[in-house]
ZADO-1210 file (C-alpha; in nm, 4 decimals, padded with zeros to 6 digits):
<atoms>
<atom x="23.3162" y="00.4714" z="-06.9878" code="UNK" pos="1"/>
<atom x="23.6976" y="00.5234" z="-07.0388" code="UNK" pos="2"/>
<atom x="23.9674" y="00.5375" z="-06.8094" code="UNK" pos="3"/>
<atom x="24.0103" y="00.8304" z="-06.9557" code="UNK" pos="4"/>
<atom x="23.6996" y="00.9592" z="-06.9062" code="UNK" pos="5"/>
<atom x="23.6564" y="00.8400" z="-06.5090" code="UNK" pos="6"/>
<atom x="24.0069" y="01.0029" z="-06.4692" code="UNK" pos="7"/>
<atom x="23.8731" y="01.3723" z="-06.6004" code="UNK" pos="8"/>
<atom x="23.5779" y="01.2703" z="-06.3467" code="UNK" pos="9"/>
<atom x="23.7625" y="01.2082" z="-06.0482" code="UNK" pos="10"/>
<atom x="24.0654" y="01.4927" z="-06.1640" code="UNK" pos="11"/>
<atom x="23.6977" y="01.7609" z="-06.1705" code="UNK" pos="12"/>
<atom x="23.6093" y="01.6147" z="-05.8669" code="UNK" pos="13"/>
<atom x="23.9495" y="01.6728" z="-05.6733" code="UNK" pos="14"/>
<atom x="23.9627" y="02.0335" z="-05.7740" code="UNK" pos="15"/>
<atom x="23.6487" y="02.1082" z="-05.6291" code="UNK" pos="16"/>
<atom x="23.7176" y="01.9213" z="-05.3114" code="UNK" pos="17"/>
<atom x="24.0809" y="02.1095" z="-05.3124" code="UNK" pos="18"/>
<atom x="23.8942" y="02.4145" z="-05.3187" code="UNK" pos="19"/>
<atom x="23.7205" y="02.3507" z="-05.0312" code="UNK" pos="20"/>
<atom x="24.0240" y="02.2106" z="-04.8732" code="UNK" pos="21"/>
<atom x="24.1801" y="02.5690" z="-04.8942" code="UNK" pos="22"/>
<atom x="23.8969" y="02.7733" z="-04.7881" code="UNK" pos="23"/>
<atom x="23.8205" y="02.5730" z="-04.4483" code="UNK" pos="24"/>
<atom x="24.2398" y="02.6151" z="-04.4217" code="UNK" pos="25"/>
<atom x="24.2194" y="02.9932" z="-04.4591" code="UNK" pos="26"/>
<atom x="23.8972" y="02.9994" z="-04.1562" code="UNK" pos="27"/>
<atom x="24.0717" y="02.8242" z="-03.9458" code="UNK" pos="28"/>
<atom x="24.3732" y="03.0585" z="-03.8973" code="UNK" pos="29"/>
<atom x="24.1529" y="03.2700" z="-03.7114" code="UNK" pos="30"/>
<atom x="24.1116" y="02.9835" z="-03.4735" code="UNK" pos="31"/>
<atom x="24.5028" y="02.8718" z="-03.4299" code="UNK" pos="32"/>
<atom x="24.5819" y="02.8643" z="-03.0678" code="UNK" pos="33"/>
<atom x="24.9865" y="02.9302" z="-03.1209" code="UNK" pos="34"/>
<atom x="25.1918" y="03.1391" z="-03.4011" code="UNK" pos="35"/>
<atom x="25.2934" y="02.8103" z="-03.4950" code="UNK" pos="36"/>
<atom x="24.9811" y="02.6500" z="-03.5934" code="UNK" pos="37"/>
<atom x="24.8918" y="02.9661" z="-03.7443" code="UNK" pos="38"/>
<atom x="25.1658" y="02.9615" z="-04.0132" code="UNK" pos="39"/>
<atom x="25.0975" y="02.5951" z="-04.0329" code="UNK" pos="40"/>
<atom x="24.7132" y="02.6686" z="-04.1692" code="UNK" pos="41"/>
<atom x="24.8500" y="02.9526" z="-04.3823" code="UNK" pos="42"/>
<atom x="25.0963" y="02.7209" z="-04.5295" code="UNK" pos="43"/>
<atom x="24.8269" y="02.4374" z="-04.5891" code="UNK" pos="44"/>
<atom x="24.6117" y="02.6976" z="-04.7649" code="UNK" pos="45"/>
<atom x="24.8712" y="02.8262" z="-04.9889" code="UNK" pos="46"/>
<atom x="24.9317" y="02.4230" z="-05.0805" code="UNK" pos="47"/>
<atom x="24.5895" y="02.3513" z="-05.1491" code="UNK" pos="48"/>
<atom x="24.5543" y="02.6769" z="-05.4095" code="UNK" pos="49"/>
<atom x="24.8842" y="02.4777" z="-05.5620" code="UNK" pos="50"/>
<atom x="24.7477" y="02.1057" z="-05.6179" code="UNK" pos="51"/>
<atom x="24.4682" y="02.3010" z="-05.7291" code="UNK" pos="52"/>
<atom x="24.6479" y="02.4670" z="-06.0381" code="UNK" pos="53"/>
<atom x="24.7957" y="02.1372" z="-06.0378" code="UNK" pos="54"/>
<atom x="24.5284" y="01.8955" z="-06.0968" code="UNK" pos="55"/>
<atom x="24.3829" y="02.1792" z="-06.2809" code="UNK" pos="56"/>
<atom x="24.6729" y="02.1525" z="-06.6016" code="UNK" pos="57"/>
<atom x="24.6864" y="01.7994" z="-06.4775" code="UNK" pos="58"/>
<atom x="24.2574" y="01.7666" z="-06.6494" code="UNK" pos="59"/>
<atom x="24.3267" y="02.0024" z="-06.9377" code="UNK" pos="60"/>
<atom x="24.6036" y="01.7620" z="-07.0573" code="UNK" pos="61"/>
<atom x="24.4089" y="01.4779" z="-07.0163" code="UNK" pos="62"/>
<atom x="24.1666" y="01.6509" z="-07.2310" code="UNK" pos="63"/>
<atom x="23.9008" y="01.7608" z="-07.0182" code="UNK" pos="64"/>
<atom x="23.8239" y="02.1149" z="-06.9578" code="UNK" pos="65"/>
<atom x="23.8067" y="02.2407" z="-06.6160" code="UNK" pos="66"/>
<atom x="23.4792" y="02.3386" z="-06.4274" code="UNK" pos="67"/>
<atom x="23.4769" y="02.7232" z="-06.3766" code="UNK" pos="68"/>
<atom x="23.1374" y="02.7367" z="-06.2009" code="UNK" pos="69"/>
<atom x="23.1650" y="02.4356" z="-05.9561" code="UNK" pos="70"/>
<atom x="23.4670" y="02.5016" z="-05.7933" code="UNK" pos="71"/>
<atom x="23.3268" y="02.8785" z="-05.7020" code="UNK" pos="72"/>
<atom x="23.0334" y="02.7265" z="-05.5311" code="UNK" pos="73"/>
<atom x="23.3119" y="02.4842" z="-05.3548" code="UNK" pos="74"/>
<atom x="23.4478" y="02.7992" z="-05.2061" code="UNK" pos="75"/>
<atom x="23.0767" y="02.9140" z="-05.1202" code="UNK" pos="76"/>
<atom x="23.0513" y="02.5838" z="-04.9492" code="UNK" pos="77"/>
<atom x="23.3369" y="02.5607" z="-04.7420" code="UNK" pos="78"/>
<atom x="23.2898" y="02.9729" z="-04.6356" code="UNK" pos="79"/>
<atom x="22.9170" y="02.8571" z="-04.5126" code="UNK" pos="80"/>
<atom x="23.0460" y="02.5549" z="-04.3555" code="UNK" pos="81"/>
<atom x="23.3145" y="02.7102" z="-04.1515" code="UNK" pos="82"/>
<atom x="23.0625" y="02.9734" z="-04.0324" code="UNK" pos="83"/>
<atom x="22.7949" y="02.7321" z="-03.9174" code="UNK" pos="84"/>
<atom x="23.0431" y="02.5427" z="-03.7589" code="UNK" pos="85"/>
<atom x="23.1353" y="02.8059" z="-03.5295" code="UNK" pos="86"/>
<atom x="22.7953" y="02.7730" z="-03.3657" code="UNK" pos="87"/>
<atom x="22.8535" y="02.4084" z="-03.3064" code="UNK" pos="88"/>
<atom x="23.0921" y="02.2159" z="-03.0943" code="UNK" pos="89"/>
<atom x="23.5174" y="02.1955" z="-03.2090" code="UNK" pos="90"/>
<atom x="23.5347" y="01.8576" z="-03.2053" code="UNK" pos="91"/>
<atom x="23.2236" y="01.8150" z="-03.4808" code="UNK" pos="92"/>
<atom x="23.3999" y="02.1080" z="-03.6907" code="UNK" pos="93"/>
<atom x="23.7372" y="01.8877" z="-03.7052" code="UNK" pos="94"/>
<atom x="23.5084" y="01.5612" z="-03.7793" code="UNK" pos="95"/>
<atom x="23.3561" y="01.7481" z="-04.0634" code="UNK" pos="96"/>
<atom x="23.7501" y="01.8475" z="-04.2083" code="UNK" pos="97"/>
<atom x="23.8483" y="01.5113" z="-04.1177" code="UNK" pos="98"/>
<atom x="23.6089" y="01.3361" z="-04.3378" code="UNK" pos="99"/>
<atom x="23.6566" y="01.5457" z="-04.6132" code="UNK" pos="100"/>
<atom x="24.0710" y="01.4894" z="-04.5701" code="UNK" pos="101"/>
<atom x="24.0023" y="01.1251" z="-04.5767" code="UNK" pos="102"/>
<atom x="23.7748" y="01.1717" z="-04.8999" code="UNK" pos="103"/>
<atom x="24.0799" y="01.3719" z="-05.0744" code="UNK" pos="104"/>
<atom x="24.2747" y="01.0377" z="-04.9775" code="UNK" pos="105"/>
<atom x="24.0587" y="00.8098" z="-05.0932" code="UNK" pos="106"/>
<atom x="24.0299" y="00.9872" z="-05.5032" code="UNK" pos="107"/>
<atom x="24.3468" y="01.0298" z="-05.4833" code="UNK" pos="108"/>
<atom x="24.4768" y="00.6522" z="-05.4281" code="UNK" pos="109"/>
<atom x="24.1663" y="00.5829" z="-05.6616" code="UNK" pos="110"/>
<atom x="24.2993" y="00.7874" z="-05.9612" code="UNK" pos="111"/>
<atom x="24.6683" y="00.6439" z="-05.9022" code="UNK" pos="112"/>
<atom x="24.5343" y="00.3426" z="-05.9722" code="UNK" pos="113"/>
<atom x="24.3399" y="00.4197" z="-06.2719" code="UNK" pos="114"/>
<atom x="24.6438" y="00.6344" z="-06.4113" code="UNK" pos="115"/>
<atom x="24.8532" y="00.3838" z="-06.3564" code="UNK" pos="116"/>
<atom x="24.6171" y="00.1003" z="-06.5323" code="UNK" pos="117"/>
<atom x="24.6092" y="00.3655" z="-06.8353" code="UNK" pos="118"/>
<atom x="24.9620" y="00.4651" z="-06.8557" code="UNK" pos="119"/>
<atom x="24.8860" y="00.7998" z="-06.7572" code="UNK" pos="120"/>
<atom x="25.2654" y="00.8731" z="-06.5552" code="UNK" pos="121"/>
<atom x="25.2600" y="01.1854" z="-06.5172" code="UNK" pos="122"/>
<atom x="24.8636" y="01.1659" z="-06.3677" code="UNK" pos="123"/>
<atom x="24.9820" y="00.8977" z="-06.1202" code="UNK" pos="124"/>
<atom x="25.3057" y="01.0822" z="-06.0271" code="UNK" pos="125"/>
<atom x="25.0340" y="01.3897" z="-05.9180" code="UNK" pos="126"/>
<atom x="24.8209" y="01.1388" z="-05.7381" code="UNK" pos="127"/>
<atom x="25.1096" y="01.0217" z="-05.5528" code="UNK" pos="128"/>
<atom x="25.1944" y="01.3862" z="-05.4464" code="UNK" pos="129"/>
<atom x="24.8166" y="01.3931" z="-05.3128" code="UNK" pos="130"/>
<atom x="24.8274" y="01.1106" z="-05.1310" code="UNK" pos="131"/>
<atom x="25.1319" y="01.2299" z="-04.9206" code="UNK" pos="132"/>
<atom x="24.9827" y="01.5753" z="-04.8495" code="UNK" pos="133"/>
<atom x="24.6563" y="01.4074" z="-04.7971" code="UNK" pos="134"/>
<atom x="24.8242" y="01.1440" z="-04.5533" code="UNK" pos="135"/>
<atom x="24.9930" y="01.4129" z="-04.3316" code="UNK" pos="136"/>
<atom x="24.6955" y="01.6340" z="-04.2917" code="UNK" pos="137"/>
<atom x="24.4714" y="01.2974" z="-04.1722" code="UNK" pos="138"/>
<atom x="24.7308" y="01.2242" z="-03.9238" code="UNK" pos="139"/>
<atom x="24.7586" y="01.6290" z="-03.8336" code="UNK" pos="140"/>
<atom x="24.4048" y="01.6156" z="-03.7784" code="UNK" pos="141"/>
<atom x="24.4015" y="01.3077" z="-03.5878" code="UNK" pos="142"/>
<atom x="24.6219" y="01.4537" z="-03.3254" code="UNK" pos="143"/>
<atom x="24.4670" y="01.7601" z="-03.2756" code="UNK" pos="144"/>
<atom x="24.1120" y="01.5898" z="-03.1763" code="UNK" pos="145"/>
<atom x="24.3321" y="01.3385" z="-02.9391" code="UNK" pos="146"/>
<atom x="24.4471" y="01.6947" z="-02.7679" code="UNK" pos="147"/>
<atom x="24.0839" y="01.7456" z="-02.7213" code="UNK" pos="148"/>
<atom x="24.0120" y="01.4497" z="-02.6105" code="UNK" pos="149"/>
<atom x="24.2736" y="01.4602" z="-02.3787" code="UNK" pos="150"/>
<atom x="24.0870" y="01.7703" z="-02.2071" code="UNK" pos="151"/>
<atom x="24.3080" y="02.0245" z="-02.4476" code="UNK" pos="152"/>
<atom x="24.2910" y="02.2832" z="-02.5156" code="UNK" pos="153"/>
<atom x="24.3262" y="02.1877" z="-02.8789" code="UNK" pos="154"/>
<atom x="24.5474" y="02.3570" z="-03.1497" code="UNK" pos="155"/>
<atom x="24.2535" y="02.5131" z="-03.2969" code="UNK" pos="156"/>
<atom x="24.0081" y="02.6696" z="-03.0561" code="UNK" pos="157"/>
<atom x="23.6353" y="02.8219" z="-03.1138" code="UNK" pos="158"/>
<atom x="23.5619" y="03.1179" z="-02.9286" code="UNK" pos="159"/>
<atom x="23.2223" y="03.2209" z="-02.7572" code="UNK" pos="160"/>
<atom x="23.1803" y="03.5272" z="-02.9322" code="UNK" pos="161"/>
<atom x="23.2230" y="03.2904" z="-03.2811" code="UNK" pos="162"/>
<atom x="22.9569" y="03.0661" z="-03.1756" code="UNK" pos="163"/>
<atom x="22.7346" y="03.3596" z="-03.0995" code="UNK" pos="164"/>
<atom x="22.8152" y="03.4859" z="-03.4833" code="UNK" pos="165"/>
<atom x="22.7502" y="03.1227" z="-03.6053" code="UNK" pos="166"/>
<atom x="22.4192" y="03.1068" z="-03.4612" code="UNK" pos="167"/>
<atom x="22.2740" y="03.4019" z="-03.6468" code="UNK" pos="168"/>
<atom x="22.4879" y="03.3437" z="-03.9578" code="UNK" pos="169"/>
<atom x="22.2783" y="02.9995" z="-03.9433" code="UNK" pos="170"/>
<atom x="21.9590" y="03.1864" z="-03.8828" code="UNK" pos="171"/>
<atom x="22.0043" y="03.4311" z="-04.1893" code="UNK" pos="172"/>
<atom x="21.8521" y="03.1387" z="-04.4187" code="UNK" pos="173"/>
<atom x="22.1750" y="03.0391" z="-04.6226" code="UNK" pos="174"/>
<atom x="22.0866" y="02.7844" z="-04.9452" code="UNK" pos="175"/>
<atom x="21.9667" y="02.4458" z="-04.8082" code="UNK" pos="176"/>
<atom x="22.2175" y="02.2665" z="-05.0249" code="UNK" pos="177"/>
<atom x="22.5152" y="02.4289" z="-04.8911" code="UNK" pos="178"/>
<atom x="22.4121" y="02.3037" z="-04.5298" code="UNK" pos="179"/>
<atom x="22.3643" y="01.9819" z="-04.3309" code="UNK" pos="180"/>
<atom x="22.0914" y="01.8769" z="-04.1284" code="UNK" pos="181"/>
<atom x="22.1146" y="02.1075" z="-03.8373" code="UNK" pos="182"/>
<atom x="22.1666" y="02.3955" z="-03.9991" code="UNK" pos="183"/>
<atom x="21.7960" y="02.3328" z="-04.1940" code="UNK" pos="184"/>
<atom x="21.6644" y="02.2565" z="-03.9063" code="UNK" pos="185"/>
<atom x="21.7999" y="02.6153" z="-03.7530" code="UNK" pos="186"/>
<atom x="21.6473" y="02.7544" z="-04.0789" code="UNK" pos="187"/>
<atom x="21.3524" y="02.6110" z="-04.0202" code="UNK" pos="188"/>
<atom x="21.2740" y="02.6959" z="-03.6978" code="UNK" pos="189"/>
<atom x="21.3273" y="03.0860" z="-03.8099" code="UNK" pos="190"/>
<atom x="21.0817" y="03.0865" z="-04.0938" code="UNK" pos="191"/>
<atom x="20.8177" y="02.9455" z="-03.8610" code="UNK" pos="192"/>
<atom x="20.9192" y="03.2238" z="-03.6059" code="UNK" pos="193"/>
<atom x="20.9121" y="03.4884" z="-03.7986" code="UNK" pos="194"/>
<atom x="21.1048" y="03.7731" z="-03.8577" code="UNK" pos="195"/>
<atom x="21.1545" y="03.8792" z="-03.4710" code="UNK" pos="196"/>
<atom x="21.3561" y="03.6003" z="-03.4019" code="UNK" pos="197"/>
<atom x="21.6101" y="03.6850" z="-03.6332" code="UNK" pos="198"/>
<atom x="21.6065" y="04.0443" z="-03.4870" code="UNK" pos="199"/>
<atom x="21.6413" y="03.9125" z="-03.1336" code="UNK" pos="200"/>
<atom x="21.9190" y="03.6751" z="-03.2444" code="UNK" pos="201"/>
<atom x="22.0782" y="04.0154" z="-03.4060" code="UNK" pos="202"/>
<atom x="22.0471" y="04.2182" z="-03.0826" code="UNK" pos="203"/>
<atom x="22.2529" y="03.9226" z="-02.8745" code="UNK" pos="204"/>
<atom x="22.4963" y="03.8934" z="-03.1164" code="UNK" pos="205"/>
<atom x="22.5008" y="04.3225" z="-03.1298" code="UNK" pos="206"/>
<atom x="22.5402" y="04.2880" z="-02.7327" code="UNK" pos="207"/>
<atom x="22.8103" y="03.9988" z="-02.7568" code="UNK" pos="208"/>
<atom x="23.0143" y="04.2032" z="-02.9898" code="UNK" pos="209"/>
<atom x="23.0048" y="04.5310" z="-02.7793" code="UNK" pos="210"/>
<atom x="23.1969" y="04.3683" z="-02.4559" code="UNK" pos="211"/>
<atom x="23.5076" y="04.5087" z="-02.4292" code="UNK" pos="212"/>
<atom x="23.8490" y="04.3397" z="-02.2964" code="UNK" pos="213"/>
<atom x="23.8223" y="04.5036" z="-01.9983" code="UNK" pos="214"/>
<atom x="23.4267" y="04.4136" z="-01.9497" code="UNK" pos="215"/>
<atom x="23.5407" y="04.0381" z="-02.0678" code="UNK" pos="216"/>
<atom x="23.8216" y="04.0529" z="-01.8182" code="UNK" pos="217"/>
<atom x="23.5918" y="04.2344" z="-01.5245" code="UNK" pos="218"/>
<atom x="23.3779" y="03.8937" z="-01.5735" code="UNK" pos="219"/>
<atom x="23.7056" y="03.6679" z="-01.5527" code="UNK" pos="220"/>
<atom x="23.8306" y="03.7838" z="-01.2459" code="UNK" pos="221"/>
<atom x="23.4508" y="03.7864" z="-01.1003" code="UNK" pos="222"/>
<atom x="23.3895" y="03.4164" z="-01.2154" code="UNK" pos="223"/>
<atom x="23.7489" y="03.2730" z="-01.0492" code="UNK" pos="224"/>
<atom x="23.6845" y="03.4806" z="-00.6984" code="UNK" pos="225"/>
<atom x="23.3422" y="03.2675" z="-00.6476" code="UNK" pos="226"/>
<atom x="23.5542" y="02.9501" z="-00.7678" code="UNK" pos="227"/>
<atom x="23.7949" y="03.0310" z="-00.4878" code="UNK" pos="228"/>
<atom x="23.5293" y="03.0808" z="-00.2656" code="UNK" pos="229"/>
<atom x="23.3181" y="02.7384" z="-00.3842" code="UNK" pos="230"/>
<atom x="23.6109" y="02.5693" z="-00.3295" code="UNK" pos="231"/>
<atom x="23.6832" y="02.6603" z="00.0141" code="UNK" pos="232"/>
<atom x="23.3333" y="02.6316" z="00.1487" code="UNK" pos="233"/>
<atom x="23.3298" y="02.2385" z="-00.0372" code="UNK" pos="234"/>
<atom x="23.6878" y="02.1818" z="00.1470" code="UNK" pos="235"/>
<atom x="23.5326" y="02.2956" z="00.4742" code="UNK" pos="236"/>
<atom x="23.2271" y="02.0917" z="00.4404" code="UNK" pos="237"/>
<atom x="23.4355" y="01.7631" z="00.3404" code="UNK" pos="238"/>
<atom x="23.2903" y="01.7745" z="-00.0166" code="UNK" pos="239"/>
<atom x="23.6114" y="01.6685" z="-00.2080" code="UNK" pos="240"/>
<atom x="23.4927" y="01.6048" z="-00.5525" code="UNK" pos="241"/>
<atom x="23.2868" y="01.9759" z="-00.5383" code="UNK" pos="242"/>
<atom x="23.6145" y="02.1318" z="-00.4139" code="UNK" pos="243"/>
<atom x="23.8187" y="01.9392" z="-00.6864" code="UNK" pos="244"/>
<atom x="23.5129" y="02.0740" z="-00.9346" code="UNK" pos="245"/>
<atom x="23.5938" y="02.4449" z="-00.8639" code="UNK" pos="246"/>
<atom x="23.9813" y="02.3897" z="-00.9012" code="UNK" pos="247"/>
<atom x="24.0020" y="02.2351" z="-01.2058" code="UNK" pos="248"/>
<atom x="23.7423" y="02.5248" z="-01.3471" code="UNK" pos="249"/>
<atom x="23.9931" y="02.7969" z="-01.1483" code="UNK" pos="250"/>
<atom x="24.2630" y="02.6059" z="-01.3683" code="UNK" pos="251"/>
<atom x="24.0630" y="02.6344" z="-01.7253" code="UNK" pos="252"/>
<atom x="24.0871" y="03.0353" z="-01.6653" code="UNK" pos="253"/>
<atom x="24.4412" y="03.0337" z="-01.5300" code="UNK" pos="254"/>
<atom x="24.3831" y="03.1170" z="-01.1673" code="UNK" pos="255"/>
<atom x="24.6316" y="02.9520" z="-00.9878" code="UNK" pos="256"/>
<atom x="24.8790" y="03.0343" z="-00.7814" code="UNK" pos="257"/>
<atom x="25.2147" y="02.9993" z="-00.8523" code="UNK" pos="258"/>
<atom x="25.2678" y="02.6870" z="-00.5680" code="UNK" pos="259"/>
<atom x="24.9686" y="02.5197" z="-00.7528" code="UNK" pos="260"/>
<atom x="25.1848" y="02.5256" z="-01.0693" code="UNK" pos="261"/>
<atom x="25.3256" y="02.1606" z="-01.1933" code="UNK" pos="262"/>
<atom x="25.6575" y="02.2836" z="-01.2205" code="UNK" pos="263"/>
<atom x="25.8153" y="02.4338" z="-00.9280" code="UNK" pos="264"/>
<atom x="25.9744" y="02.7736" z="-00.9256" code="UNK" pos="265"/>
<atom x="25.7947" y="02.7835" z="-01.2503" code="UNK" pos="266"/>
<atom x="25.6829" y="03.1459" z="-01.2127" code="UNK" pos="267"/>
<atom x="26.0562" y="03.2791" z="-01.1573" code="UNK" pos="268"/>
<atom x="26.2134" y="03.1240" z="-01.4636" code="UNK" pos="269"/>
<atom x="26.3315" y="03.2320" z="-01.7944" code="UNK" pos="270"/>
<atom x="26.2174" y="03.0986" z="-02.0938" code="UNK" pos="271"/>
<atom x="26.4511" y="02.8933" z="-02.1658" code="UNK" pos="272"/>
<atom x="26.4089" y="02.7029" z="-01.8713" code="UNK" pos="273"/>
<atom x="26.0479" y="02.7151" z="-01.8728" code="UNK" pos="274"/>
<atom x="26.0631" y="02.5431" z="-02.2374" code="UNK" pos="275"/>
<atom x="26.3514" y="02.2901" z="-02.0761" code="UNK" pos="276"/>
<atom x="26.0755" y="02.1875" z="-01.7807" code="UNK" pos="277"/>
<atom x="25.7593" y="02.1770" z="-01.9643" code="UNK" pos="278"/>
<atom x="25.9180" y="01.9328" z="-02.1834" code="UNK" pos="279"/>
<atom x="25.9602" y="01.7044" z="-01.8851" code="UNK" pos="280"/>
<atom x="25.5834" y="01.6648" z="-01.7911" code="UNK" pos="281"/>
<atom x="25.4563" y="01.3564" z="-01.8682" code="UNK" pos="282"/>
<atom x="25.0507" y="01.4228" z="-01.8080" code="UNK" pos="283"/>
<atom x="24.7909" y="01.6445" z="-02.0363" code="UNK" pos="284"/>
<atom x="24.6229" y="01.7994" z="-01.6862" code="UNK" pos="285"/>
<atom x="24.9767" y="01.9047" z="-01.5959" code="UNK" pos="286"/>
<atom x="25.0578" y="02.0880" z="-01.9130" code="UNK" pos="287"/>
<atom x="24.7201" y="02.2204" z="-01.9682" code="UNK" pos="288"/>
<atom x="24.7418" y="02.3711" z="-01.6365" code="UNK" pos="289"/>
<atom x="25.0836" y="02.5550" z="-01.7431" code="UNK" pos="290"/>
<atom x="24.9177" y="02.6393" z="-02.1131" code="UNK" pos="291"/>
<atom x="24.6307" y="02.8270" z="-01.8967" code="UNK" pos="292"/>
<atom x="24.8785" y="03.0036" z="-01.6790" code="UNK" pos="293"/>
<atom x="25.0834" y="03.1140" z="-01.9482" code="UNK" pos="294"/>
<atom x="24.8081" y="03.2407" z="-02.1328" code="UNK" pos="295"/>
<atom x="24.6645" y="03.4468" z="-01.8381" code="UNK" pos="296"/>
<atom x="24.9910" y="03.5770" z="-01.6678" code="UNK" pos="297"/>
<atom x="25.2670" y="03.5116" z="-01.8650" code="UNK" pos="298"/>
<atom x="25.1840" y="03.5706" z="-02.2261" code="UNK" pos="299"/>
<atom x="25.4732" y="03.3888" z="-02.3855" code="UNK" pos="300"/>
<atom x="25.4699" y="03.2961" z="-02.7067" code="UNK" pos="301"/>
<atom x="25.7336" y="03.0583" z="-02.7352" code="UNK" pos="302"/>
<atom x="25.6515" y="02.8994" z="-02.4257" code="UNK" pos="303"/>
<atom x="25.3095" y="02.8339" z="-02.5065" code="UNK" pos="304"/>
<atom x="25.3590" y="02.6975" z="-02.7856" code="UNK" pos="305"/>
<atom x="25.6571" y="02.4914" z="-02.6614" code="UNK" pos="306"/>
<atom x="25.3978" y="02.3362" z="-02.4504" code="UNK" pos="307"/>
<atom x="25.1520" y="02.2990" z="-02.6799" code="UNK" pos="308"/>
<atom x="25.3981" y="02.0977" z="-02.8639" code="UNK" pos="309"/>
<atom x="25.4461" y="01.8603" z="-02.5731" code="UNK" pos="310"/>
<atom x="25.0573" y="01.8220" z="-02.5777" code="UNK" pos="311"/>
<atom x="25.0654" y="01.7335" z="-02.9411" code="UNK" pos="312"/>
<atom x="25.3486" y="01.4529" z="-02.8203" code="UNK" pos="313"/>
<atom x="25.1409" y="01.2824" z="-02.6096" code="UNK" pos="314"/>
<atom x="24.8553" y="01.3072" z="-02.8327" code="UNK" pos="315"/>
<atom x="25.0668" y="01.1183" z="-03.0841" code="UNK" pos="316"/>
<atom x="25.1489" y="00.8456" z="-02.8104" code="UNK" pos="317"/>
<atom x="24.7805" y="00.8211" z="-02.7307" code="UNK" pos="318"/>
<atom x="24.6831" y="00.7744" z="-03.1197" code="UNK" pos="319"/>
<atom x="24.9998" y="00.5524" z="-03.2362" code="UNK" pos="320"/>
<atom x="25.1417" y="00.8928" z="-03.4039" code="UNK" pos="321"/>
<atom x="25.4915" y="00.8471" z="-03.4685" code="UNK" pos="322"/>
<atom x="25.6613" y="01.2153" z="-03.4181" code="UNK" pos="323"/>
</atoms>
C-alpha cells in the first residue's frame, strides 16, 4: 500500500470521526451549564463542520473521492450515542467524547507524519491545524471531568428528565451496531419482556414530562424543609456526620441561608463585587455552594458563570492545566 493510499484512508477516516465530533458538539449545548459554555459548544460545532469541508477537499486532491454514505451514518451514530448517554452517568458520557478526542489526535499526528514522509505540504499543514484543535478540546475535556471530580457541578450537566428520555430512547431497539454494550443489553432485556415494558417505560417518561415548574419546584422546597429538619434532629442527637449529610444535600439545591454563604455580605452585593469575591475562594465546596445559591435565588448570569470560571481554575491546578 502507498502512502498515498494510507493517507486517503486515514483523510476518510477523519471525516467520519469529524462528523461525529460535530454532532455530539451540537447535543451537548442543551447540556451547557453557563451562556458561556454554551457558545463555546456552538462554536466547536461550527469548527468541526469546517475541518470537515477541509479534510474533505484535502482527500479529493489527494485523489480519493469522499465517502457520501459513511459519514451520514457517523451523524446517526453520534445522535444515538448522545441519546443513550443521557440515561447513563456524566462522567461516562465525557469518557466516551474524550476517547474519541484523543482518537482525532492520534490520526491526526499519524497522517502528519505520513504527509510529511510523502511530501504532501499542504496535507501536513491540515494535520497540524488538527492537532491544535484536537489538543485544546482534550485538555477542555480534561478539566471539565476534574470539575466533576471535584464534586462540580460540571460545565455540562445531565438532567433527570434526560435520563428518563434516554432510558426509553434505549428501549426503542436502535441498530445494535450503533450501540455499546449496555445499550444491547437494555435492548435485550425489552425483547424478552415484551411489548408492555416498552409501554410502561412510555407512561413514566409521559408522567416525567408532564411536571410542571411549579410541581418541580413544589417538590424542591418539600425535599430541603425535611433536610432542615434531618439536620436539626442529627445536631440534637450528637450525630455530626448525619447533620453534616443533610447540609451539604440542603447546599446541592441552594438552601442556605445567606450567613451560611462563603462570602460574607454576599447576598447584599452587586455584581461586580460578587464576581470580585468569588474570585478570591480558594476551595471547590466553597464555590459550589455560591454556584447553587446563585442558581436558586439569584439567577445571575454573569455571576454564575464568573464562578464557574473559578471552578474551571482550580480544576486546571488539580490536572496540571496551565490557564
Amino acid at each position: 500500500m502507498t502512502d498515498n493510499t494510507k493517507i486517503q484512508n486515514q483523510l476518510r477516516a477523519l471525516v467520519l470521526l469529524t462528523q461525529t465530533e460535530e454532532q455530539v458538539a451540537r447535543t451537548r449545548i442543551s447540556q451547557a451549564r453557563t451562556d458561556a459554555v454554551r457558545r463555546e459548544l456552538t462554536q466547536n460545532a461550527d469548527n468541526a463542520a469546517a475541518r470537515t469541508i477541509e479534510i474533505t477537499e484535502a482527500l479529493r486532491a489527494a485523489g480519493g473521492v469522499p465517502d457520501v454514505v459513511t459519514p451520514a451514518l457517523g451523524r446517526l451514530a453520534a445522535t444515538l450515542k448522545a441519546t443513550f448517554e443521557q440515561a447513563g452517568p456524566l462522567e461516562e458520557a465525557l469518557l466516551t467524547d474524550l476517547q474519541l478526542e484523543h482518537q482525532l489526535l492520534d490520526r491526526a499526528t499519524y497522517v502528519k507524519v505520513l504527509a510529511e514522509t510523502a511530501g504532501e505540504t499542504k496535507v501536513a499543514r491540515l494535520a497540524e491545524k488538527l492537532i491544535e484543535a484536537h489538543r485544546a478540546t482534550v485538555e477542555w475535556l480534561t478539566v471539565v471531568l476534574a470539575e466533576e471530580a471535584m464534586g462540580g457541578p460540571a460545565a455540562l450537566v445531565a438532567t433527570p428528565l434526560q435520563k428518563v428520555a434516554g432510558t426509553v430512547a434505549r428501549a426503542a431497539g436502535a441498530p445494535v451496531r450503533f450501540v455499546h454494550n449496555t445499550v444491547n443489553s437494555a435492548v435485550d432485556t425489552v425483547q424478552h419482556a415484551g411489548e408492555e415494558t416498552t409501554e410502561r417505560l412510555g407512561a413514566v417518561a409521559d408522567r416525567a414530562a408532564a411536571l410542571s415548574g411549579a410541581v418541580r419546584e413544589t417538590l424542591t422546597v418539600s425535599r430541603a424543609a425535611g433536610l432542615r429538619r434531618a439536620e436539626r434532629i442529627a445536631q440534637r442527637e450528637g450525630n455530626p456526620q448525619a447533620a453534616h449529610a443533610a447540609k451539604a444535600a440542603r447546599e446541592e439545591l441552594g438552601d442556605v441561608s445567606a450567613d451560611e454563604l462563603p462570602i460574607k455580605g454576599y447576598d447584599s452585593m452587586a455584581a461586580t463585587d460578587a464576581v470580585k469575591a468569588i474570585k478570591q475562594l480558594t476551595t471547590p465546596h466553597d464555590i459550589n455552594v455560591i454556584i447553587r445559591y446563585e442558581e436558586t435565588h439569584k439567577k445571575r448570569s454573569n455571576v454564575a458563570s464568573a464562578a464557574q470560571t473559578r471552578l474551571a481554575d482550580l480544576a486546571k491546578e488539580a490536572v496540571g492545566v496551565s490557564s
